[in-house]
Backbone as JSON Lines, residues from 0, in Angstrom:
{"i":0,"aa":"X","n":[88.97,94.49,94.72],"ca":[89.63,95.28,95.74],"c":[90.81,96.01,95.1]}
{"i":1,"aa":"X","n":[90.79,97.22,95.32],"ca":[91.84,97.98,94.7],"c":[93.42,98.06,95.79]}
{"i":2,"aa":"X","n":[94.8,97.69,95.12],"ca":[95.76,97.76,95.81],"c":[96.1,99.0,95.77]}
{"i":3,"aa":"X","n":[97.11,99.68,96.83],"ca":[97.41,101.21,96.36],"c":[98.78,100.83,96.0]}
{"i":4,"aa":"X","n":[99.15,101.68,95.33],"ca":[100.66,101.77,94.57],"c":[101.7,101.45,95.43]}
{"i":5,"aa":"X","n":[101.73,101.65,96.72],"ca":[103.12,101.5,97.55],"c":[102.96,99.7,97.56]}
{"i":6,"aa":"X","n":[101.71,99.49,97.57],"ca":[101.6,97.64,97.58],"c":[102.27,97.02,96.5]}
{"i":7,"aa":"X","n":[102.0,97.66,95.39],"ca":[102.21,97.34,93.92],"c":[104.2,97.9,93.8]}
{"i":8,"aa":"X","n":[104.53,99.0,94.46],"ca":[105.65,99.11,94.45],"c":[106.76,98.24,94.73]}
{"i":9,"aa":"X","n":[106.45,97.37,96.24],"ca":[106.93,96.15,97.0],"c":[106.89,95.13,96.15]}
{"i":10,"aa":"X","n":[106.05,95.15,95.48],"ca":[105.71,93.74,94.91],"c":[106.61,93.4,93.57]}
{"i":11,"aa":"X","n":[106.69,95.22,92.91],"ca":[107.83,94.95,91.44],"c":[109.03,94.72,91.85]}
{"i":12,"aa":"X","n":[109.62,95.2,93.42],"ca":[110.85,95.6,93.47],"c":[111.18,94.47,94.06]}
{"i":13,"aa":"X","n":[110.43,93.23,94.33],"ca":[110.32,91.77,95.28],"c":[110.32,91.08,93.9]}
{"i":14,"aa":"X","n":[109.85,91.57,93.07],"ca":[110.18,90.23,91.45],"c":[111.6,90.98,90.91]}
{"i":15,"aa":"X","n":[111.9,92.12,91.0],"ca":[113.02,92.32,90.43],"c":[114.47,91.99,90.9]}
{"i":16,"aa":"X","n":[114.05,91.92,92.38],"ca":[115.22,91.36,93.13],"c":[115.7,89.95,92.54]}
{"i":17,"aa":"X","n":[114.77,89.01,92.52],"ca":[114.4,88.13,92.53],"c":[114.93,87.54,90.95]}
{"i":18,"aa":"X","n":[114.36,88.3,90.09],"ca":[114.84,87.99,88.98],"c":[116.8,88.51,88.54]}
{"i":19,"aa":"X","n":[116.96,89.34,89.64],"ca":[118.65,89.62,89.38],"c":[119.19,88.11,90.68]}
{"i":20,"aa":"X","n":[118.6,87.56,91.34],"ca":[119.33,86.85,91.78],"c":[119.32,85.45,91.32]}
{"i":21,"aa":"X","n":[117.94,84.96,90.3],"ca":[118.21,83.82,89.68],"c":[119.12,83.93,88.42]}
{"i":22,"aa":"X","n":[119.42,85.28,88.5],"ca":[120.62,85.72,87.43],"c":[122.17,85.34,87.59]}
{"i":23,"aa":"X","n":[122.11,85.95,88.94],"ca":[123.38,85.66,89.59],"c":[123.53,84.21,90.01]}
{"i":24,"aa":"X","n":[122.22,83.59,90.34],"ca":[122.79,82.2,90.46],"c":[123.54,81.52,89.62]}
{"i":25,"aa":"X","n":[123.01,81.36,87.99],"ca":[123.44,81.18,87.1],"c":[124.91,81.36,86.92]}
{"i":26,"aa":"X","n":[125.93,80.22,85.7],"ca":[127.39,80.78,85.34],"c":[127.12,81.62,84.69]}
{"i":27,"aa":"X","n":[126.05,81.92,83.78],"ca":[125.94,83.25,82.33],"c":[125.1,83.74,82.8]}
{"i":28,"aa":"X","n":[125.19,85.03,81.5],"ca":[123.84,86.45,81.93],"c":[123.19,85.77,81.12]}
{"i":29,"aa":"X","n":[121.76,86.09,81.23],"ca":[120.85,85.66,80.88],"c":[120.38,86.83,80.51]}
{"i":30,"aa":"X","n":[120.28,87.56,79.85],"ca":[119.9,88.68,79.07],"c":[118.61,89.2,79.33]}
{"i":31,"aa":"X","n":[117.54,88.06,79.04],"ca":[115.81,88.48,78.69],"c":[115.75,88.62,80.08]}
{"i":32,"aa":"X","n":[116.4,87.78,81.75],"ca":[116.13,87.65,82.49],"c":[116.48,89.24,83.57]}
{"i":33,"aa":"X","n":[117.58,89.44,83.16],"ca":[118.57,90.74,83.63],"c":[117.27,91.92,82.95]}
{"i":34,"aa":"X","n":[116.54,91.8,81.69],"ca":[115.72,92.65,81.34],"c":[114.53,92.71,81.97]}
{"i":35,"aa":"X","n":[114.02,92.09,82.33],"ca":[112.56,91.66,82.65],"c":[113.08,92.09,84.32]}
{"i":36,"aa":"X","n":[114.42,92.22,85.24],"ca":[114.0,92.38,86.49],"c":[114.71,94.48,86.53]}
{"i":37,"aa":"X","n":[115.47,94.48,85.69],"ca":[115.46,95.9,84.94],"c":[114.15,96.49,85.49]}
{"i":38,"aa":"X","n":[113.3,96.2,84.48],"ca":[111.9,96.88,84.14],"c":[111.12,96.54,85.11]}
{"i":39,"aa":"X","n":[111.42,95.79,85.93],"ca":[110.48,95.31,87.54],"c":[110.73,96.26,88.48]}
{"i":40,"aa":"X","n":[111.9,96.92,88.5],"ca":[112.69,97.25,89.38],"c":[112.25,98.86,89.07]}
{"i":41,"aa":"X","n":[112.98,99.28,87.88],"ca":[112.12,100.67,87.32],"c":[110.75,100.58,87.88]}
{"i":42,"aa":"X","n":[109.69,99.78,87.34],"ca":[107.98,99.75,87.75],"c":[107.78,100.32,89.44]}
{"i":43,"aa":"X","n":[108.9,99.04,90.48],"ca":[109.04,99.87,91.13],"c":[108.92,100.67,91.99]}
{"i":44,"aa":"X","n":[110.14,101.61,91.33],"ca":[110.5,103.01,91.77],"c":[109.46,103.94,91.13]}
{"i":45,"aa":"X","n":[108.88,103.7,90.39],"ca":[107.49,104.51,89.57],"c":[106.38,104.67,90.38]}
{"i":46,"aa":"X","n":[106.13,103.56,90.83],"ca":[104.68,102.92,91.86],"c":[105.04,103.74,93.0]}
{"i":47,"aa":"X","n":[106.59,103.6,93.45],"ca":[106.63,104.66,94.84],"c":[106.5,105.58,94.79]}
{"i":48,"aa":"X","n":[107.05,106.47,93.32],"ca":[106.97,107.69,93.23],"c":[105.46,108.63,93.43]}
{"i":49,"aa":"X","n":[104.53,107.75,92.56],"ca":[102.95,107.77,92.21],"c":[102.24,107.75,93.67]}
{"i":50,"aa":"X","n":[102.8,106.6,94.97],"ca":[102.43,106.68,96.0],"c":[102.81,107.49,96.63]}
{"i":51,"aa":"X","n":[104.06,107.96,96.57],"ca":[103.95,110.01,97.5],"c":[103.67,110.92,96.74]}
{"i":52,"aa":"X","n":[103.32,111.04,95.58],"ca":[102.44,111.94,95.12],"c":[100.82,112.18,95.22]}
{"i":53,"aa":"X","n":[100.53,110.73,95.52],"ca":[98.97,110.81,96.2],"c":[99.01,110.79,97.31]}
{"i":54,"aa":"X","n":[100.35,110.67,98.2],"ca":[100.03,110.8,99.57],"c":[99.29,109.89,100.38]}
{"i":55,"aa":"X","n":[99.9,108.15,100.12],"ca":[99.52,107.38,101.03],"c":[99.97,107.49,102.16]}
{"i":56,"aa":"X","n":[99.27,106.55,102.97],"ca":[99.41,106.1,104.18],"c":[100.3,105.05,103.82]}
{"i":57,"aa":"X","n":[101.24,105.22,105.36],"ca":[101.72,104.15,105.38],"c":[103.59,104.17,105.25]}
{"i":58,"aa":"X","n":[104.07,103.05,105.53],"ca":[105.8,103.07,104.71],"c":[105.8,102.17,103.84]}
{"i":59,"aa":"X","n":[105.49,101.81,103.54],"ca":[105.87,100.66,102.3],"c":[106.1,101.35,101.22]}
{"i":60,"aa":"X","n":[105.87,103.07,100.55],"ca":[106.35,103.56,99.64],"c":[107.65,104.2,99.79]}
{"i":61,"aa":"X","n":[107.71,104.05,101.03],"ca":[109.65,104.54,101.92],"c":[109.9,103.73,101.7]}
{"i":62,"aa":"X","n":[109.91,102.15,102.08],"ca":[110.72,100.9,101.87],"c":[111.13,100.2,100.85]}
{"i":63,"aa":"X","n":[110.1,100.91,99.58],"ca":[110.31,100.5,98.01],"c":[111.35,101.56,97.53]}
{"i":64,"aa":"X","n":[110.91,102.34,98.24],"ca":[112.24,103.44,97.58],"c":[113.61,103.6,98.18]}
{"i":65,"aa":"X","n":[113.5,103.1,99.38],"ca":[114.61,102.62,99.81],"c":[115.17,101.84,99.34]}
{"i":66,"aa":"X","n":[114.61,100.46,99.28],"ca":[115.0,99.29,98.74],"c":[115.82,99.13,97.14]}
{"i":67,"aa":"X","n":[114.7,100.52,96.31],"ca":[115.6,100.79,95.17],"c":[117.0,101.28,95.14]}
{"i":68,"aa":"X","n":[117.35,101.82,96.26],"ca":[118.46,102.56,95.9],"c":[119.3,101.4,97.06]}
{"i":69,"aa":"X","n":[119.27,100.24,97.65],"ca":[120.18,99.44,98.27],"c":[120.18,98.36,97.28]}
{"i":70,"aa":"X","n":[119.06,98.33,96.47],"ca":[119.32,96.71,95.21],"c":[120.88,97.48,94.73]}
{"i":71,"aa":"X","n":[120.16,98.73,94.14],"ca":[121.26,99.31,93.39],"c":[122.71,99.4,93.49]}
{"i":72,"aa":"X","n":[123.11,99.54,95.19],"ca":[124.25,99.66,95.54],"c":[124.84,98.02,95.75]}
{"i":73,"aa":"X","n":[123.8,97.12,96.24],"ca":[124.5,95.83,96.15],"c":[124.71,95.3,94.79]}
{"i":74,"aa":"X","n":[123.93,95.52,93.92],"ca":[124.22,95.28,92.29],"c":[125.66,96.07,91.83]}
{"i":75,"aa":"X","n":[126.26,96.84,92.69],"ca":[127.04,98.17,92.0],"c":[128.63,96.94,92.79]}
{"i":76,"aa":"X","n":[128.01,96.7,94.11],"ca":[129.31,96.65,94.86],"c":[129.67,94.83,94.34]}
{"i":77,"aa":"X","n":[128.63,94.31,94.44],"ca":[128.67,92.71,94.2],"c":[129.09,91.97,92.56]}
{"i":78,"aa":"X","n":[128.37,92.99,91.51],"ca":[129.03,93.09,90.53],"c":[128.92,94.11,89.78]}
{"i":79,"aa":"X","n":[130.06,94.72,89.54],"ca":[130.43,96.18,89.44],"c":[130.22,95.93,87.66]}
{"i":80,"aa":"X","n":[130.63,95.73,86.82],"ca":[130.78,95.07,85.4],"c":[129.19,94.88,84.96]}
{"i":81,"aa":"X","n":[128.07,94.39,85.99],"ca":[126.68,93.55,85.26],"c":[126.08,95.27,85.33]}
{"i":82,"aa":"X","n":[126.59,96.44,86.2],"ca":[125.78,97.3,85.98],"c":[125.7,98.0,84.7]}
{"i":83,"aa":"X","n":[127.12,97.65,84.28],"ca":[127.65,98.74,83.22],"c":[127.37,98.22,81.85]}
{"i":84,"aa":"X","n":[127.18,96.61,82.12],"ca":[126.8,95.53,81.16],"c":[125.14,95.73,80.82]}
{"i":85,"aa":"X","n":[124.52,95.96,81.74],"ca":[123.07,96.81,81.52],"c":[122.87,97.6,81.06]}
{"i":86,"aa":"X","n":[123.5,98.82,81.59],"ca":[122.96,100.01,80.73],"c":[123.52,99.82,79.47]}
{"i":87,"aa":"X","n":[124.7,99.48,78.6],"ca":[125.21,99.52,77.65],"c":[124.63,98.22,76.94]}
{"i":88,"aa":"X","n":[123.83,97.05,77.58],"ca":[122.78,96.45,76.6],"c":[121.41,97.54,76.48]}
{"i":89,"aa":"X","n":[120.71,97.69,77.53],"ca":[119.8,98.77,77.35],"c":[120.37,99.66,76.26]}
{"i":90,"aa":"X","n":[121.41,100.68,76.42],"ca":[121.51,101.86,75.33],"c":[121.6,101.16,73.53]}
{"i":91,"aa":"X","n":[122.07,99.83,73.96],"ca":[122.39,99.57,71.98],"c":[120.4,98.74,71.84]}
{"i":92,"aa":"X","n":[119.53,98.0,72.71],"ca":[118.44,98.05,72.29],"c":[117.52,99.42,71.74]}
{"i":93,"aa":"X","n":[117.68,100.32,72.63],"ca":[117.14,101.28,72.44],"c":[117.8,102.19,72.06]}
């Protein structure tokens, strides 16, 4: 059975949450963990994008893309430092 992308969108942006909050549970960053929900989270906003470009049915590619841009702002407002601590691990990996 084939899923369509807005399914697959919910589903990265539901492990990426997920993986920034067993982050935050934690006293330390956990690096591989902060990476791995990074790239969940990107996947995504990709999957939603891919789903209004084919023009599903449905909201769940509104609610992933929504959802991307409210992780974002609670990651921004809750800890302001882990965002900036990201991109500036991201920019020295890559």
């Amino acid at each position: 059975m084939k899923r369509p992308f807005s399914t697959w969108s919910i589903v990265f942006m539901f492990l990426g949450l997920v993986a920034f909050a067993a982050n935050w549970m934690t006293t330390e960053i956990i690096e591989p963990v902060v990476l791995v929900g990074y790239i969940f989270i990107v996947l995504g906003i990709i999957f939603s994008f891919i789903a209004f470009f084919k023009r599903e049915k449905g909201v769940l590619k509104i609610i992933s893309c929504v959802s991307f841009f409210i992780i974002l702002l609670c990651l921004v407002l809750i800890e302001p430092l882990m965002f900036v601590y990201i991109l500036t691990w991201l920019k020295n990996i890559f």
